[in-house]
C-alpha positions, 0 to 999 in steps of 0.5 A: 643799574646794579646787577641783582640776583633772584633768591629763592623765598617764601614770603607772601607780601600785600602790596596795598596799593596800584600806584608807582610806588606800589608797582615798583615794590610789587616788583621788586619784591616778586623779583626776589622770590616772595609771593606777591599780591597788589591790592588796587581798588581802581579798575586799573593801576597807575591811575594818578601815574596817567596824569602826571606830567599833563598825561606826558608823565614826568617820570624821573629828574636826570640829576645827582643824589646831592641836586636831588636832595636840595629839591626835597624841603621836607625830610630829605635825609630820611631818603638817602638809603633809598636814593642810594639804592636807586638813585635818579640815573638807575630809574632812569636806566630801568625804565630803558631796560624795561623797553621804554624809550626815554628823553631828557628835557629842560630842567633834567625833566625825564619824559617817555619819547611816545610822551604817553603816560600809558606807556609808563604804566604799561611799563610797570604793570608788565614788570609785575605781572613778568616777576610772578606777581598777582594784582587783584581789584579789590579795596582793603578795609584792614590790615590785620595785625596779632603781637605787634606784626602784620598777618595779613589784610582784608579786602572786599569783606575777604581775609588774605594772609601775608608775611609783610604788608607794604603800604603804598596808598599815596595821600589823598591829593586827585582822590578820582585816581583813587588817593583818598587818604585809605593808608593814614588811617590804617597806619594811625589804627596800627599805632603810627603817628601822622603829620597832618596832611597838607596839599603841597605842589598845589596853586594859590589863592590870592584876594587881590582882585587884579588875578582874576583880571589878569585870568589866562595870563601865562607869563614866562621868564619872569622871577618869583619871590615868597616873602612871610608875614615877617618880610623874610624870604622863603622862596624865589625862583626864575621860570613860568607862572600863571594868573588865574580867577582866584590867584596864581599858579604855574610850575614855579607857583606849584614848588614855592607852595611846598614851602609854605606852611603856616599862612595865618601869618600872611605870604606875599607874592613879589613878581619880577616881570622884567628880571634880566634889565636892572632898575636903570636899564629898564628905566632906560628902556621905559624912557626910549618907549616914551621918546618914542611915543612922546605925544602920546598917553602914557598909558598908551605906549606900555604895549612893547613893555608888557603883555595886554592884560598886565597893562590896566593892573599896573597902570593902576599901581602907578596912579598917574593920570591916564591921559598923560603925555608922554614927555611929562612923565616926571623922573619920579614917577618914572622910577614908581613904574620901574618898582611897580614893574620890578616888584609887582606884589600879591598877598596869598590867603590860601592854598587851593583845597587838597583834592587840586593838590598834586602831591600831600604833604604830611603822612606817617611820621619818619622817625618811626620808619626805618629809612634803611628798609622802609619797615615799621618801628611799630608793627613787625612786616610793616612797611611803606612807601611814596607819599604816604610817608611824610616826605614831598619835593618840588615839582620836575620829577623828584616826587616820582623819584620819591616813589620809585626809589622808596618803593624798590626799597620796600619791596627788596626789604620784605621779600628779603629779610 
């Protein structure tokens, strides 16, 4: 990591905001000298931080800037500054700095060894408390403005003046860990402009009553693909999913949501369950399973092909008389179970509500935020950092990335200019 140097200064900087974006500004900026005070209205910081990952907290993706960027679909250019400034490797060397033990796991997904998200929060609120800065529980109820510049906030009915604000509210996904949306109207009230939130790395709906029989069902190394209402393509991935009582989740699910944003046109969902055989190989392995079985029901000899709760769902699709035979199973019908099992197809109604979301998508408007700073357009000592602003990424670590690196630069930018 670049080595920096502590300068002497006097700004007094409100951090709005305990979370990892706010820590890391916090930080940063008491690193550099300013006077600093955290606002979180949460009995303890890093709340959401303490769930992430399933509580292991996936704290960085261990890429290039270049991979990290083909993993942003909404505004990647706008992080370029930030991510030069703190690029994935850099976090991943600062959290080693900072005593915490880290490890790489598939995906590039990065992880504490102690796999505790406690200790990642412990972490962060370490390094703020070391670098001088104050944290207070309090809830912001304003950001005070005169002349188009921040002088302060106000917090539990009480005036706090300060040089720079830093918004760092999150969006107002998992609103228990204390993202209920605060920073979105502050930043409207100050004149910003926002792109309507949306739940992003979230679970879809489907009305196709087959998920719900095929509840708990986990399927690994199967493909994803995400057609629209057109039949065009949007997504596809190869890894995990999971079906549920109102449709599908899972890590590939999560990312292919971020992708989708206008479902009045209608998605489909195709699944791959056998991706690594092509449609004669399977058909090979299908017709060996009925020589196998040859006196037997069809509908009897899927059970080395497909897990159990998949087997009624697509017998269905297939049509054919249950009771069937084995070695009557014509060519064509053979080649129908192949394109059931090649593409089995699911129409998405919905995202599920943004309060199950992981990330929001949405938030202030990037044009009006200097990328090279995080500092308002509009509103002098403004600045602002993670999710609030209207940049999100697939799931595997990038979006904490997003928060971490916009947040350092947010920090450095007000307690140095």
């Amino acid at each position: 990591m670049t080595t920096i140097i502590p300068r002497l200064m006097s700004s007094r900087v409100a951090v709005v905001g305990g979370g990892a974006s706010g820590l890391m500004a916090a930080g940063f900026a008491a690193y550099y000298g300013a006077y600093v005070t955290v606002f979180e209205k949460m009995p303890r910081v890093g709340r959401k931080l303490m769930i992430t990952g399933k509580g292991r907290c996936n704290l960085a993706n261990f890429c290039d800037v270049q991979t990290f960027m083909q993993n942003v679909p909404v505004n990647n250019r706008f992080l370029y500054s930030a991510l030069n400034n703190f690029t994935p490797e850099n976090i991943v060397d600062f959290f080693v700095e900072k005593g915490l033990r880290t490890k790489v796991e598939r995906g590039n997904r990065v992880f504490p060894v102690s796999d505790k998200s406690a200790d990642v929060v412990d972490t962060m609120r370490r390094f703020v408390l070391d670098n001088g800065a104050e944290i207070v529980t309090a809830t912001v109820e304003e950001i005070l403005a005169e002349n188009g510049a921040v002088t302060g906030v106000k917090a539990d009915g009480k005036i706090y003046k300060a040089d720079k604000v830093i918004l760092a509210t999150g969006g107002a996904s998992y609103p228990r860990t204390g993202s209920t949306g605060d920073g979105y109207k502050f930043a409207k009230k100050l004149g910003h402009t926002l792109i309507a939130p949306k739940p992003s790395l979230v679970p879809l709906e489907s009305p196709d009553s087959d998920c719900k029989k095929m509840q708990g069902l986990s399927l690994k190394n199967v493909a994803l693909k995400i057609t629209d209402g057109s039949g065009k393509q949007i997504y596809s991935d190869f890894g995990e999913m999971l079906f549920t009582h109102f449709g599908i989740s899972g890590p590939m699910v999560l990312s292919a949501s971020c992708n989708m944003r206008d479902y009045s046109s209608g998605y489909t969902a195709h699944i791959d369950l056998k991706p690594a055989l092509n449609e004669e190989q399977l058909d090979n392995r299908i017709q060996r399973d009925f020589k196998e079985n040859i006196n037997r029901a069809a509908s009897n000899s899927l059970s080395r092909l497909l897990p159990r709760k998949l087997i009624p769902v697509v017998l269905k699709r297939w049509g054919i008389n249950p009771d069937k035979k084995c070695n009557s199973v014509t060519r064509e019908e053979r080649k129908t179970l192949v394109n059931i099992i090649k593409d089995l197809t699911l129409a998405i109604s919905k995202p599920r509500p943004l309060e199950e979301a992981i990330i929001t998508s949405g938030g202030v408007k990037v044009s009006e935020i200097n990328p090279k700073t995080m500092e308002s357009k509009l509103v002098s000592g403004l600045y602002f950092a993670g999710e609030i602003i209207d940049v999100d990424a697939y799931t595997g670590g990038f979006n904490l990335v997003i928060a971490w690196s916009t947040g350092r630069l947010a920090g450095e930018s007000a307690a140095m200019y």
